[in-house]
N, C-alpha and C positions, 0 to 999 in steps of 0.2 A: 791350392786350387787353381785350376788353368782356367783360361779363358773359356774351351767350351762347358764344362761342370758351371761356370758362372752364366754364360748363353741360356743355358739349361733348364739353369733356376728362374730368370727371369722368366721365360718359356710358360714354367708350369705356375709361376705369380700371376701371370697373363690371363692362363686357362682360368684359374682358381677367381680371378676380379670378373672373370668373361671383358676381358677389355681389347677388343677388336683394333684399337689404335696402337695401342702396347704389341699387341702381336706383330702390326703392319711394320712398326718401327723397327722390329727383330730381324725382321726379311729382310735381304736385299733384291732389288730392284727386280733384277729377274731371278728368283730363288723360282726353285720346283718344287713342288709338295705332291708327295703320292700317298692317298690311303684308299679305304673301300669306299668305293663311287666319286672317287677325285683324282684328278690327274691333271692340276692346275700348274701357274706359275703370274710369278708375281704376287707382292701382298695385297692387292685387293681380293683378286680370286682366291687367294689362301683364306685372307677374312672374312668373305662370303661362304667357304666350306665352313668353318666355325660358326656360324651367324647362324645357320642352318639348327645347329646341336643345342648352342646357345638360346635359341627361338624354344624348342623343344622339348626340352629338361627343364626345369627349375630344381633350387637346391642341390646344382650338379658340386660334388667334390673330388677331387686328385690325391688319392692318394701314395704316393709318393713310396715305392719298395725299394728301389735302389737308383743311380745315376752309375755311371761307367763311363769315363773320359779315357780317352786314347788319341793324343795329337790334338789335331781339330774339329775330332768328331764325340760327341757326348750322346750314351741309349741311357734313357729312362724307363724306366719299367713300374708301372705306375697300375692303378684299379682306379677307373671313373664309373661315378652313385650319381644318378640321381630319377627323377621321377621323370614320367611324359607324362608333361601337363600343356602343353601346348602343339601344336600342328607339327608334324616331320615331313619335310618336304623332300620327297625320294625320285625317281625317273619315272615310275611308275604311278605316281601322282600324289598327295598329300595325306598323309597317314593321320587321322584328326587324336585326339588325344585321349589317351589309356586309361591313364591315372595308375599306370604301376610303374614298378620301381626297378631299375635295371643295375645289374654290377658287371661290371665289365673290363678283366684284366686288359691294358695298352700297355704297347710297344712304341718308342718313337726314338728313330734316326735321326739327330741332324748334323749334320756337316757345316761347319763353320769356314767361312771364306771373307779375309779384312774384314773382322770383328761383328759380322750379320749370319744371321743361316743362310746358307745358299742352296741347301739340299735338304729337304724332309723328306720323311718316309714314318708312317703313323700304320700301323695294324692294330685291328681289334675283331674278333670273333664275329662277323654280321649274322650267322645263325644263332647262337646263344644272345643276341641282342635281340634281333626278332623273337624270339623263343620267350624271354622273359617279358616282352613287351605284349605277350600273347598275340603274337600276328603271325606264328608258326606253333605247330603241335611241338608238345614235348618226346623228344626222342624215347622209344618204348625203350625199357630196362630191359639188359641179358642177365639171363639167373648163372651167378658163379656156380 
């Protein structure tokens, strides 16, 4: 196991604690983070994109499909559960709380640089996330 497979894991031990200091400590100083509705740098603003989801979800879990290391870059491909039970703070203002339950496959990139992430890059689906959180209609079915 290389250095970013083990990055990696600590990464999604982080997500899985919701431990916001854990996470800062994984950044480097100015690491970049890109996902839907972030386009930050540095680990505070990364930990405040988290804080967000964390605030949001309760009983959120990772579950974990594969890791892929290549050099110093490690993709996870992962499905995060869990419920809005609490506020979602979006641009468009605070989304109060659902009480359903969301799955949602994630993608995440990170690029390892002297032994921190320096580069993230996180996708995940924002319409099948709104979708299940009933804050968009469900896509009407095509008859095969």
């Amino acid at each position: 196991m290389g250095q970013a497979r083990d990055i990696a894991q600590q990464y999604i031990r982080a997500l899985e604690r919701e431990d916001l200091e854990a996470l800062k400590q994984l950044h480097a100083a100015n690491a970049a983070f890109a996902a839907p509705g972030a386009d930050v740098v540095g680990p505070d603003q990364i930990a405040g994109y988290f804080k967000v989801f964390f605030d949001a979800l309760s009983d959120t879990r990772h579950d974990v499909k594969n890791i892929i290391e290549s050099g110093d870059t490690a993709v996870i491909e992962m499905v995060g559960n869990g419920t809005h039970s609490g506020p979602l703070w979006t641009p468009q203002g605070v989304v109060p709380p659902t009480g359903r339950r969301a799955t949602l496959p994630i993608i995440a990139i990170l690029e390892i640089r002297a032994g921190k992430i320096g580069r993230a890059h996180m996708e995940f689906d924002q319409v099948r996330f709104l979708t299940e959180l009933g804050l968009m209609p469900q896509a009407a079915s095509v008859p095969v």
